[in-house]
One Martini backbone bead per residue (centre of mass of N, CA, C, O) as a GRO file, in nm:
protein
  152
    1UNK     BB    1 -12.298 -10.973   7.242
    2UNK     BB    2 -12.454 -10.766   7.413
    3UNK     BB    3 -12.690 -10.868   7.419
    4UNK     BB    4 -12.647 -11.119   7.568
    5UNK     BB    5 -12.560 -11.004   7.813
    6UNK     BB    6 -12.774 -10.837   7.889
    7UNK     BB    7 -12.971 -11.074   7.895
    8UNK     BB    8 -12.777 -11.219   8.129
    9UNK     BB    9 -12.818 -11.008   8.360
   10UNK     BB   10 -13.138 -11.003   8.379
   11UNK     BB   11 -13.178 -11.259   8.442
   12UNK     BB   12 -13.018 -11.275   8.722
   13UNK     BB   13 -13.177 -11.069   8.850
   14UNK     BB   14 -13.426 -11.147   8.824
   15UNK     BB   15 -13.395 -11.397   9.031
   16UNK     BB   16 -13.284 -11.233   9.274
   17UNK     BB   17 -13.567 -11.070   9.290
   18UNK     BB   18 -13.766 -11.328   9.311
   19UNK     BB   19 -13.609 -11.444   9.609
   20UNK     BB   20 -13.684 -11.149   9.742
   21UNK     BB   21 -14.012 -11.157   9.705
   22UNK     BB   22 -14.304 -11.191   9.724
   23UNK     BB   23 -14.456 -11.013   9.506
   24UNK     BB   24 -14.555 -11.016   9.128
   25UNK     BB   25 -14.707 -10.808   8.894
   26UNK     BB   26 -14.852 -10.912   8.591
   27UNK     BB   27 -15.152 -10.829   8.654
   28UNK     BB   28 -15.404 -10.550   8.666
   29UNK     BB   29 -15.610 -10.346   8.723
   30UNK     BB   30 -15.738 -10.056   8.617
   31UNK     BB   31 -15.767  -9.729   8.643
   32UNK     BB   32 -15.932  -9.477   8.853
   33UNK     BB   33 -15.820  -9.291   9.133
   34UNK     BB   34 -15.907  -9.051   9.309
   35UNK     BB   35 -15.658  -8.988   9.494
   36UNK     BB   36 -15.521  -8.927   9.271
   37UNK     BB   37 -15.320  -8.656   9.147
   38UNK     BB   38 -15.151  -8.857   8.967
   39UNK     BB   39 -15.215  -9.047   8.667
   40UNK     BB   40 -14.879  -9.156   8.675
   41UNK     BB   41 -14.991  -9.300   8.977
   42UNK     BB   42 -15.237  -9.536   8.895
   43UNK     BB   43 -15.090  -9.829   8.895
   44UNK     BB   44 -14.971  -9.826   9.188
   45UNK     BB   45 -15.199  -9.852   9.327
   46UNK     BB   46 -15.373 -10.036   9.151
   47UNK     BB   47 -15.151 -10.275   9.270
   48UNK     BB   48 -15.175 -10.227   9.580
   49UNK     BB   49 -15.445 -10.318   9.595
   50UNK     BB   50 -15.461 -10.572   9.458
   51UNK     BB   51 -15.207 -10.693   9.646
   52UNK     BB   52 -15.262 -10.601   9.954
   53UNK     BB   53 -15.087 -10.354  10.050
   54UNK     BB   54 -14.955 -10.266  10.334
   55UNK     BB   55 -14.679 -10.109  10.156
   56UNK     BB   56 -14.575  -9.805  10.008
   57UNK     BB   57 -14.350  -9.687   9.785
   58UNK     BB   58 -14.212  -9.412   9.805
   59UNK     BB   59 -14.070  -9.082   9.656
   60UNK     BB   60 -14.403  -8.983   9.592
   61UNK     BB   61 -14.620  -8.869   9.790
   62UNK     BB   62 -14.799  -8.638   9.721
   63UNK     BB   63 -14.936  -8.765   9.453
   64UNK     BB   64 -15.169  -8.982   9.696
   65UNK     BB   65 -15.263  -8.796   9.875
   66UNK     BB   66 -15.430  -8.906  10.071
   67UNK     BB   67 -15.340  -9.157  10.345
   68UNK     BB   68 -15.646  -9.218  10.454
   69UNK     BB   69 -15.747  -9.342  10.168
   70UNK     BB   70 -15.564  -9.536  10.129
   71UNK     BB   71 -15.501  -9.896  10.147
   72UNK     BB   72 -15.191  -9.803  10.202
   73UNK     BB   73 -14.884  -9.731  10.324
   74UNK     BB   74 -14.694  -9.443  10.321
   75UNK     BB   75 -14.365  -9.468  10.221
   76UNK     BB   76 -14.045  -9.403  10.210
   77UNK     BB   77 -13.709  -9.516  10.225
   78UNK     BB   78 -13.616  -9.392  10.484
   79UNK     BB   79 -13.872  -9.485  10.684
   80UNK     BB   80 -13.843  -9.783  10.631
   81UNK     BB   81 -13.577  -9.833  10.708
   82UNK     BB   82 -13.663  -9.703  11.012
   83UNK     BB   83 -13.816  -9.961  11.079
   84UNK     BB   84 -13.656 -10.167  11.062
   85UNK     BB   85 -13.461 -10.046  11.263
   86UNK     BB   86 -13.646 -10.081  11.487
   87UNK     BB   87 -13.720 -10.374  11.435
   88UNK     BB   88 -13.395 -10.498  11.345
   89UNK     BB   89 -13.106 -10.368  11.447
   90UNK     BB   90 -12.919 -10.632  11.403
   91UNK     BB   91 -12.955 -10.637  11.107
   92UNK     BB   92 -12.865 -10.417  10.994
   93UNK     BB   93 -12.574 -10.417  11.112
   94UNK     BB   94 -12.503 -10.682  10.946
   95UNK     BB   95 -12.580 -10.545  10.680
   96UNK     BB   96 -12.351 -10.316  10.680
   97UNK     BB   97 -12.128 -10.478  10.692
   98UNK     BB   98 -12.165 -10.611  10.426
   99UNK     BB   99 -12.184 -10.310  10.274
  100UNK     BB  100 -11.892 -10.204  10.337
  101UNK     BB  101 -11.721 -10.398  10.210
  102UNK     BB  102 -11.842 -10.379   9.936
  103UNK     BB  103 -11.735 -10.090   9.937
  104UNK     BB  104 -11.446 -10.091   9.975
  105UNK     BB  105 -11.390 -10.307   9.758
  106UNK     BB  106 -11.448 -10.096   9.545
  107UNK     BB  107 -11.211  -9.907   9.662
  108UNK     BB  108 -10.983 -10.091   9.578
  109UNK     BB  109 -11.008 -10.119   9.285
  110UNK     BB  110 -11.047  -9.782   9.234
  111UNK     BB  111 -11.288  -9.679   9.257
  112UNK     BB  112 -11.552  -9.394   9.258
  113UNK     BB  113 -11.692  -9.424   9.576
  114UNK     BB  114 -11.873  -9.359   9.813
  115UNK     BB  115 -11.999  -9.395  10.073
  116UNK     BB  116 -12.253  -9.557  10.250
  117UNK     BB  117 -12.363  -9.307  10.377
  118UNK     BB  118 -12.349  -9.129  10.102
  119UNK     BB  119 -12.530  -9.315   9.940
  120UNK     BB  120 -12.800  -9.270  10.117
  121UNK     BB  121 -12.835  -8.956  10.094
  122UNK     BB  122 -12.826  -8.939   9.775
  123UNK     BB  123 -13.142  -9.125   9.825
  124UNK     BB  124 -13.319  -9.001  10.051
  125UNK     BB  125 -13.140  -9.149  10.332
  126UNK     BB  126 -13.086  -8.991  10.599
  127UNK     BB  127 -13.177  -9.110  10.854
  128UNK     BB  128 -13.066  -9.427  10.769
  129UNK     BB  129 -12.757  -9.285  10.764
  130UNK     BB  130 -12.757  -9.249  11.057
  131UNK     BB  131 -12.779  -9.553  11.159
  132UNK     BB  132 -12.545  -9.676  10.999
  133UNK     BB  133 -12.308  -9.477  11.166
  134UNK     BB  134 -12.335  -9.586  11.389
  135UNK     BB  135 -12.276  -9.886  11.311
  136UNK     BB  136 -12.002  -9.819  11.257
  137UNK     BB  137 -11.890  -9.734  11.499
  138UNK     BB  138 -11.927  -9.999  11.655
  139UNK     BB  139 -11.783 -10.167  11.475
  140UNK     BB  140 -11.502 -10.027  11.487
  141UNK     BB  141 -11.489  -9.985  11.779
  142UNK     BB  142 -11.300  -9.855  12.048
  143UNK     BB  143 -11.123  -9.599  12.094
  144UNK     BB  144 -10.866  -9.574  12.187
  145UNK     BB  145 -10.627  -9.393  12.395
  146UNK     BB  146 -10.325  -9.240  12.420
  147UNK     BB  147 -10.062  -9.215  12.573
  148UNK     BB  148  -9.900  -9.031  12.749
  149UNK     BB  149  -9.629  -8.849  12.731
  150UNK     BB  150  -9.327  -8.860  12.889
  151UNK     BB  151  -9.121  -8.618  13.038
  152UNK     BB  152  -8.718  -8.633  13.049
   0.00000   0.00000   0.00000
C-alpha cells in the first residue's frame, strides 16, 4: 500500500513537473568538461551544454571554476529570483500573495512551519526573502495609525 502511495505521489509530482519545465534531459554525452574543479559535477555542465541552456542553476558555483568558460550563466537560486524580481515585480507579488496564503495555511492547521520569509532564508535566498518581505508589507496594506486619546 506504501509503495502504491510513494508511486502515485511520484507519477502526480512527475506531471506537474513536466507541465512547467521547459525542456527535461532523458539523455545527453557524458564525457570530461575541462572547466569544472568537482568531477562530481561534470554531468550538469554537460547537460546544460547538451540543451544549450541559457542559465546554469546551482547552489554550488565554485565547483564550476571560471564562468566565462561555461556554455551558460550561472547563477544561485537567490540570484535567479532577484532577476525574476527585477524583470517581473508583479508576478512575483502575485505569486508571494498566493505562497503566503499557503504558508499561513499550513500554520492554521497546527502545522510547525516558517513563515515565507524565513523559509526563503533558510534555502540560501536571503536577498529574494528581502525582497518578498517588501510585497508582504505592501499586501499587507498600510497601517493606519491610532487616533491619540484625549485626556478628560
Amino acid at each position: 500500500m506504501l509503495d502504491e502511495f510513494h508511486r502515485d505521489m511520484r507519477m502526480r509530482h512527475a506531471a506537474t513537473f513536466r507541465h512547467n519545465v521547459d525542456e527535461i534531459l532523458e539523455d545527453w554525452a557524458g564525457g570530461a568538461a575541462g572547466n569544472i574543479i568537482d568531477a562530481d559535477d561534470e554531468h550538469v555542465h554537460n547537460a546544460a551544454k547538451h540543451c544549450s541552456a541559457d542559465i546554469l542553476l546551482t547552489m554550488n558555483t565554485n565547483d564550476f571554476g571560471e564562468a566565462v568558460l561555461l556554455p551558460s550563466d550561472l547563477c544561485t537560486a537567490d540570484e535567479f529570483l532577484c532577476l525574476v524580481e527585477s524583470s517581473s515585480p508583479f508576478v512575483v507579488r502575485s505569486v508571494t500573495r498566493i505562497q503566503n496564503t499557503h504558508w499561513q495555511g499550513r500554520r492554521d492547521k497546527g502545522h510547525t512551519v516558517e513563515s515565507l520569509v524565513e523559509a526563503l532564508e533558510h534555502v540560501g535566498c536571503p536577498l529574494f526573502a528581502a525582497h518578498v518581505a517588501e510585497h508582504l508589507r505592501v499586501l499587507a496594506g498600510p497601517v493606519k495609525a491610532s487616533k491619540p486619546r484625549r485626556n478628560r
